[in-house]
C-alpha positions as a LaTeX table, in Angstrom:
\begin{tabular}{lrrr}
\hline
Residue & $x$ (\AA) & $y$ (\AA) & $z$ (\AA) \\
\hline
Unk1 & $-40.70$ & 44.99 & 24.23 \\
Unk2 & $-43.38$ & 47.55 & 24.25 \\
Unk3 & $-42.47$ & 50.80 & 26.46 \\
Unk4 & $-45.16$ & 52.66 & 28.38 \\
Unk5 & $-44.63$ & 55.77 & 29.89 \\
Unk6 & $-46.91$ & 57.36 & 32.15 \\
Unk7 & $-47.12$ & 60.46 & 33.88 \\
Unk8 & $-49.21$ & 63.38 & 35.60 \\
Unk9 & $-50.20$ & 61.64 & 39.05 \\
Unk10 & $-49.32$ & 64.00 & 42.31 \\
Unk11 & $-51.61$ & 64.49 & 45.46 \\
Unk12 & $-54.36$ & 66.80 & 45.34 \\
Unk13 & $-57.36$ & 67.40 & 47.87 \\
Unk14 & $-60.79$ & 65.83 & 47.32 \\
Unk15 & $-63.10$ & 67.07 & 44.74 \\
Unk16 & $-59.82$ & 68.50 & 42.46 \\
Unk17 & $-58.65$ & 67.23 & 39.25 \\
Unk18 & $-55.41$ & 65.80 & 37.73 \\
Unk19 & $-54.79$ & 64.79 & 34.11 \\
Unk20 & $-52.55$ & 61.79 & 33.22 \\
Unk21 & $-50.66$ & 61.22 & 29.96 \\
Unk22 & $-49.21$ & 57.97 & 28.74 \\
Unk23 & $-47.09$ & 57.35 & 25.49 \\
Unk24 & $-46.20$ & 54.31 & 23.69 \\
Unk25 & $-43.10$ & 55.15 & 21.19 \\
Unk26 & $-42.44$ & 52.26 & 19.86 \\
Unk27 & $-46.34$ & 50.74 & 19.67 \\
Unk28 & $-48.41$ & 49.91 & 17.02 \\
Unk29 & $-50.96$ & 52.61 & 18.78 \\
Unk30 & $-53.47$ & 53.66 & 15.94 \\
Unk31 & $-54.82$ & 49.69 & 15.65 \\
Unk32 & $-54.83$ & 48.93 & 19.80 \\
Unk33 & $-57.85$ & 49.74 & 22.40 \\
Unk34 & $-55.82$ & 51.61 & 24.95 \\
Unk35 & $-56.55$ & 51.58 & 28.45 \\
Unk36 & $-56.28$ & 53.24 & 32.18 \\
Unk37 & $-56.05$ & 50.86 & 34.81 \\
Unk38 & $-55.25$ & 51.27 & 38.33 \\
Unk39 & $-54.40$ & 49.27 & 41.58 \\
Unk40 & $-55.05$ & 50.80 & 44.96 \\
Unk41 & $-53.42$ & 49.46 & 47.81 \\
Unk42 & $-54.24$ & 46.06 & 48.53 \\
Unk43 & $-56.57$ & 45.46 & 45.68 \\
Unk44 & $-55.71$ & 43.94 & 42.24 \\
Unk45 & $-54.73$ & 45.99 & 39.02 \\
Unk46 & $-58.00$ & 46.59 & 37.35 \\
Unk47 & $-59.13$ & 48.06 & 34.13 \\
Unk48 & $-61.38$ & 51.67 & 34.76 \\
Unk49 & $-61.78$ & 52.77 & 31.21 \\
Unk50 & $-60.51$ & 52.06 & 27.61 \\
Unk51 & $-60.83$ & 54.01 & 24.32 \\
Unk52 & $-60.95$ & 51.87 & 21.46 \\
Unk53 & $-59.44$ & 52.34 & 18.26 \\
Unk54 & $-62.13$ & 54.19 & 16.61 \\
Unk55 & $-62.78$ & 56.66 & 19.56 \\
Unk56 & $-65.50$ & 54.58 & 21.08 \\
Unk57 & $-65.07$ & 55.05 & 25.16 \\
Unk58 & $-65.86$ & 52.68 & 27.16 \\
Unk59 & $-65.98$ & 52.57 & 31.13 \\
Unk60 & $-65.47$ & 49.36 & 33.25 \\
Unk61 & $-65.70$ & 50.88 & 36.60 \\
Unk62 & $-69.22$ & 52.66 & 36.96 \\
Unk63 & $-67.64$ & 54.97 & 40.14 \\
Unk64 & $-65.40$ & 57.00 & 37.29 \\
Unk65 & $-68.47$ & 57.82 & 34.74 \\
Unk66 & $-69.11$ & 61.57 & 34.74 \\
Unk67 & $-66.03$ & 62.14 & 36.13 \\
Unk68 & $-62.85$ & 60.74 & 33.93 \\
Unk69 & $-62.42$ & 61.39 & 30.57 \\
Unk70 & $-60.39$ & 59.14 & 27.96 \\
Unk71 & $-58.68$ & 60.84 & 24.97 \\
Unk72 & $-56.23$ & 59.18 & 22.64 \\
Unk73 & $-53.82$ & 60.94 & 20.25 \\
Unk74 & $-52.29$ & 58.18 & 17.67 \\
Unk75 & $-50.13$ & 60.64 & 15.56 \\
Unk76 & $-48.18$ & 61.25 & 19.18 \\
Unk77 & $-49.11$ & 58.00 & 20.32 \\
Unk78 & $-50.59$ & 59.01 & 23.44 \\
Unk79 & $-53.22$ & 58.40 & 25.58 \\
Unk80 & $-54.58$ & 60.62 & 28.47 \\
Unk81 & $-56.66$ & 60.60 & 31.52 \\
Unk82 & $-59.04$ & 63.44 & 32.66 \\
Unk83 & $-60.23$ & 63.02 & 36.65 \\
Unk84 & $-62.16$ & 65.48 & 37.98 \\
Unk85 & $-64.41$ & 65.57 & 40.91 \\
Unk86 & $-61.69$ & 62.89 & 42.34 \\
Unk87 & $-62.08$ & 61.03 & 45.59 \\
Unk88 & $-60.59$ & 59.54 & 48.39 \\
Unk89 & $-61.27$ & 56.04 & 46.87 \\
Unk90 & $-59.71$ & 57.10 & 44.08 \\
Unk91 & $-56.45$ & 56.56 & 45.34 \\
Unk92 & $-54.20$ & 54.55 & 43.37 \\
Unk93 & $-51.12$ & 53.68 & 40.85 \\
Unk94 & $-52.45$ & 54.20 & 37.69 \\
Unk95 & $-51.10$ & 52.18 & 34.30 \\
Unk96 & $-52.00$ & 52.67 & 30.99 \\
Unk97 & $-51.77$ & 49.65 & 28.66 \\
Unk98 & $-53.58$ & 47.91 & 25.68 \\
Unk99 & $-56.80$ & 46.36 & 26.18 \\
Unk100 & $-56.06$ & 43.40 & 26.54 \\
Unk101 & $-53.01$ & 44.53 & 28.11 \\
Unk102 & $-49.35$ & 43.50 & 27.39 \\
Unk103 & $-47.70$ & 41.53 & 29.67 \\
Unk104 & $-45.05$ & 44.78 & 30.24 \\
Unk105 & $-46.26$ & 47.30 & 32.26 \\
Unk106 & $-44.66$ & 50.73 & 32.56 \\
Unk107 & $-43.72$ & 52.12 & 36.53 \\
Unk108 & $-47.22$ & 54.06 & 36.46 \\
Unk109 & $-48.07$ & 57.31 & 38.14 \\
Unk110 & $-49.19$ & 57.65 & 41.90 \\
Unk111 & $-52.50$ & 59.76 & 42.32 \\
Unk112 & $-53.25$ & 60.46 & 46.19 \\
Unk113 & $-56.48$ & 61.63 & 46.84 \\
Unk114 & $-56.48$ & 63.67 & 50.44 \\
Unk115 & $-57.41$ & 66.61 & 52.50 \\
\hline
\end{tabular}
């Protein structure tokens, strides 16, 4: 059973930044597209961004381009999550996860976005 472990969320004031970091110890990471998703309150889980296994970044949710950032590591298997410029509507759990994901999900991090 894959184990993902993510962390970095908090609550910070509109227009600041967080950066989230997720590991996958005991993954086959190099070979996997690895993504962020996040579900806000009431909404479905829902893929934002993924990095594939080249480096190739690609977003799914146009409201995060220019302002998140996707960056893998595969010799610490990790992947992490640059937000800046964040918003209200950016409030969420956020997962990381293959793309397509696993059917295990890790507990996620909680980012709050307000003044």
């Amino acid at each position: 059973q894959v184990q993902l472990v993510e962390s970095g969320g908090g609550l910070v004031q509109p227009g600041g930044s967080l950066r989230l970091s997720c590991t996958a110890p005991d993954m086959a990471f190099s070979g996997n597209a690895m993504g962020w998703y996040r579900q806000a309150p009431g909404k479905e889980r829902e893929l934002v961004v993924y990095i594939t296994a080249r480096g190739l970044t690609i977003y799914k949710d146009s409201s995060v381009v220019g302002r998140f950032t996707i960056a893998r590591d595969n010799a610490k298997k990790s992947v992490a999550l640059q937000m800046n410029s964040l918003k209200p509507e950016d409030t969420a759990v956020y997962y990381c996860n293959r793309n397509p994901p696993y059917s295990t999900w890790g507990q996620g991090t909680q980012v709050t976005v307000s003044s």
